[in-house]
C-alpha positions in Angstrom: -7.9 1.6 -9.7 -8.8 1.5 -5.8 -7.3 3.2 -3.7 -4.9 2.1 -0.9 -6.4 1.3 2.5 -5.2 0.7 6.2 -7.1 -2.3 7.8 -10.3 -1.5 9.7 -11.0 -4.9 11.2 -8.6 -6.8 13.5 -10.3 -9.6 15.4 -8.7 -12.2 14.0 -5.0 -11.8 15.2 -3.4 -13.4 17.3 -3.7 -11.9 20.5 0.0 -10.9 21.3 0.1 -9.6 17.7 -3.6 -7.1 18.0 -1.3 -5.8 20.8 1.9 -5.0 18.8 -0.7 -3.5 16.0 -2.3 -1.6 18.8 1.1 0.2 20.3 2.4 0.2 17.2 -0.6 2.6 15.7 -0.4 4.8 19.4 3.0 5.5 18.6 2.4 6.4 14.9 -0.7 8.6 15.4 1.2 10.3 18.7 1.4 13.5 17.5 1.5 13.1 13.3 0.6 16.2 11.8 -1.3 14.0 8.8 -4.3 12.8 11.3 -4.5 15.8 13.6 -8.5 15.3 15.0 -8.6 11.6 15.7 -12.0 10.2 16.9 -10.6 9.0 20.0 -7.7 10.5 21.9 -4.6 9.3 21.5 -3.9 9.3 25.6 -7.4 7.6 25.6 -6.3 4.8 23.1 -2.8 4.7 25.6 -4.9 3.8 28.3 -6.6 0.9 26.4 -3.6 -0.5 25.2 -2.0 -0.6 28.1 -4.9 -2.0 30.5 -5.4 -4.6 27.7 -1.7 -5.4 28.3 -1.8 -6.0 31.7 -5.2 -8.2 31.2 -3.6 -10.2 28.9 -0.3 -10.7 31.0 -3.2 -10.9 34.3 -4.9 -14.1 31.9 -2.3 -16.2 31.5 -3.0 -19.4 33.3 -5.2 -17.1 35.5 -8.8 -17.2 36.8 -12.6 -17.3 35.0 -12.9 -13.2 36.2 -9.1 -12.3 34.9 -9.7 -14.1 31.5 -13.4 -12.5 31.2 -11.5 -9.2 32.2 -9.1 -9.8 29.2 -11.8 -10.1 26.9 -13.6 -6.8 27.9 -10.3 -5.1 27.2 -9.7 -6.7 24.2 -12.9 -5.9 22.7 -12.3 -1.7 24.0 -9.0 -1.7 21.7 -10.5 -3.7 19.0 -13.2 -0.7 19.0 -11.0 1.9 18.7 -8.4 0.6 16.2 -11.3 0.1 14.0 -12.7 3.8 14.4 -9.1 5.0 14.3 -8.4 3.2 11.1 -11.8 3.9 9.6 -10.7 7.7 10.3 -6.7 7.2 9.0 -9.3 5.7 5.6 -10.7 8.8 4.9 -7.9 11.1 5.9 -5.4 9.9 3.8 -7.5 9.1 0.7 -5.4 6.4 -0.8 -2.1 8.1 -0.3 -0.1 5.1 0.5 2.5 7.4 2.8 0.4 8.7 5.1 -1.0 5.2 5.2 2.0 3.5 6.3 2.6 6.9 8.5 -0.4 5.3 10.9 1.0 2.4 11.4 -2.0 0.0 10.7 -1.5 -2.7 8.5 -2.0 -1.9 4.8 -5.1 -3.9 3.4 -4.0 -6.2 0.3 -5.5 -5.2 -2.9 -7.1 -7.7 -5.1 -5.8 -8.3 -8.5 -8.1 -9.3 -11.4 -7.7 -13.0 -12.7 -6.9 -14.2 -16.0 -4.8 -12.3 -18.8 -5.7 -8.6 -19.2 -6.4 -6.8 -22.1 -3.8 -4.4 -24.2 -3.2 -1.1 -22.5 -6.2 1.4 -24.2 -3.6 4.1 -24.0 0.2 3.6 -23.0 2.5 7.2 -23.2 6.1 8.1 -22.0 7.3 11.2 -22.7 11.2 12.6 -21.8 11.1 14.7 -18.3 13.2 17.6 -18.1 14.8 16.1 -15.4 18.2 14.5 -16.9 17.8 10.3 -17.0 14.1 10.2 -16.2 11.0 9.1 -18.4 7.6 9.2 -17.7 5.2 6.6 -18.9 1.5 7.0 -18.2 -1.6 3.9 -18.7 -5.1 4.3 -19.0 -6.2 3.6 -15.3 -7.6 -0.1 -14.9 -9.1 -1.2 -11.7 -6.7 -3.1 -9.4 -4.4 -3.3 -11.4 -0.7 -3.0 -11.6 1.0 -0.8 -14.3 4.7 -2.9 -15.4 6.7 -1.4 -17.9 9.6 -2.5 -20.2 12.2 -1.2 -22.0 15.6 -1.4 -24.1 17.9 1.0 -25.9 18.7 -2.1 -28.1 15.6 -3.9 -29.4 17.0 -7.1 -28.0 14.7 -9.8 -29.6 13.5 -11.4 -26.1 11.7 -8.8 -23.8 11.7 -10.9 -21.0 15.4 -9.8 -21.2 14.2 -6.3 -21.0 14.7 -4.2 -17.5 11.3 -3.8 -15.9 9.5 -1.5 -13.6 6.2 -2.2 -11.7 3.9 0.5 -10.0 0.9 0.5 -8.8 -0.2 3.9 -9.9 -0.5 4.3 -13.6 1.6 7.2 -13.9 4.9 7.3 -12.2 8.5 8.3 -13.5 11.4 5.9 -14.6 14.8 7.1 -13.3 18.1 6.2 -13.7 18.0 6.5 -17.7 21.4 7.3 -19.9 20.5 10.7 -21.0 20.7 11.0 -25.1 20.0 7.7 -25.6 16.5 6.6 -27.2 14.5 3.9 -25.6 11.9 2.1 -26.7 9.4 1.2 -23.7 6.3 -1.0 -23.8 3.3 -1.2 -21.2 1.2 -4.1 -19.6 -1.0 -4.1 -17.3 -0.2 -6.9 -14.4 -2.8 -9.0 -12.4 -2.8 -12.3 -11.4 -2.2 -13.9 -14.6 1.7 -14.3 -15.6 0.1 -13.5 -19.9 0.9 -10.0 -20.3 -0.2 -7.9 -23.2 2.0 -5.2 -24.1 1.3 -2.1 -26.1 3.0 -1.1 -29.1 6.7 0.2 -28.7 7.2 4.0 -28.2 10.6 5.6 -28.6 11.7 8.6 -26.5 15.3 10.2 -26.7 16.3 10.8 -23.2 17.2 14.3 -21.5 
């Protein structure tokens, strides 16, 4: 599946709004132990912000030179969000909290079109921890992992509770411990046709 991603590219905000993303990103990085050697400095990338603020206050209904002005400053802060966010890219490797800990805007993933195939391999097994299942796909590339389950075989599984993650292993909490489930697994794209696996039954702990 691909991994998460913070947005590297920014020039087509609004211009009040590359602002808020811009302070927004200072105040995340400002001293977060998860993105310690930054390829700018973070009292540099202060500076930019703040003269691109006052540009872009300076350029309303102002002259030629304050507008041009903006525009140089603009295109400073565009620079260094993107080499910031190129750098938060490889730091965090896809792990979606230190992404959202940058405060750059989490890139949307696409989802594959049309119905997907049958889970190649669907498990859940009981965790030691009491009310908690783990179910476990075969990885498929962006997509999502849904699962659904029932300790009564009720005959609709729409009816079914559901749970949606996009990692292919993850835990199911808030189970009645001692009582068997049965579960089935889909993978979700675009489509609304899911194919489910076969039922498997756990006994809960």
């Amino acid at each position: 599946m691909r991994k998460q991603r913070v947005v590297t590219n920014y020039q087509s905000l609004r211009q009040d709004v590359l602002l808020t993303v811009a302070v927004s990103s200072h105040d995340a990085l400002n001293g977060n132990a998860d993105f310690p050697t930054p390829p700018i400095s973070i009292s540099a990338y202060d500076l930019l912000n703040k003269a691109y603020a006052t540009a872009l206050a300076d350029a309303h209904k102002g002259t030629p030179d304050q507008t041009a002005a903006k525009n140089v400053a603009k295109k400073e802060v565009l620079e260094a969000m993107s080499k910031l966010a190129v750098y938060v890219n490889t730091v965090a490797v896809g792990d979606e909290v230190k992404l959202r800990g940058s405060g750059f805007t989490i890139a949307k993933t696409p989802q594959p079109k049309g119905p997907l195939a049958i889970p190649a391999s669907f498990k859940v097994t009981a965790s030691p921890e009491p009310g908690r299942a783990v179910v476990e796909f075969a990885g498929l590339a962006n997509a999502n992992y849904m699962v659904r389950l029932t300790t009564n075989n009720a005959t609709d599984r729409n009816l079914w509770p559901t749970a949606i993650d996009t990692r292919r292993s993850f835990n199911v909490d808030g189970l009645t411990s001692g009582s068997r489930y049965t579960f089935i697994g889909a993978y979700k794209g675009a489509s609304n046709v899911l194919n489910f696996s076969a039922p498997v039954e756990v006994v809960i702990q």
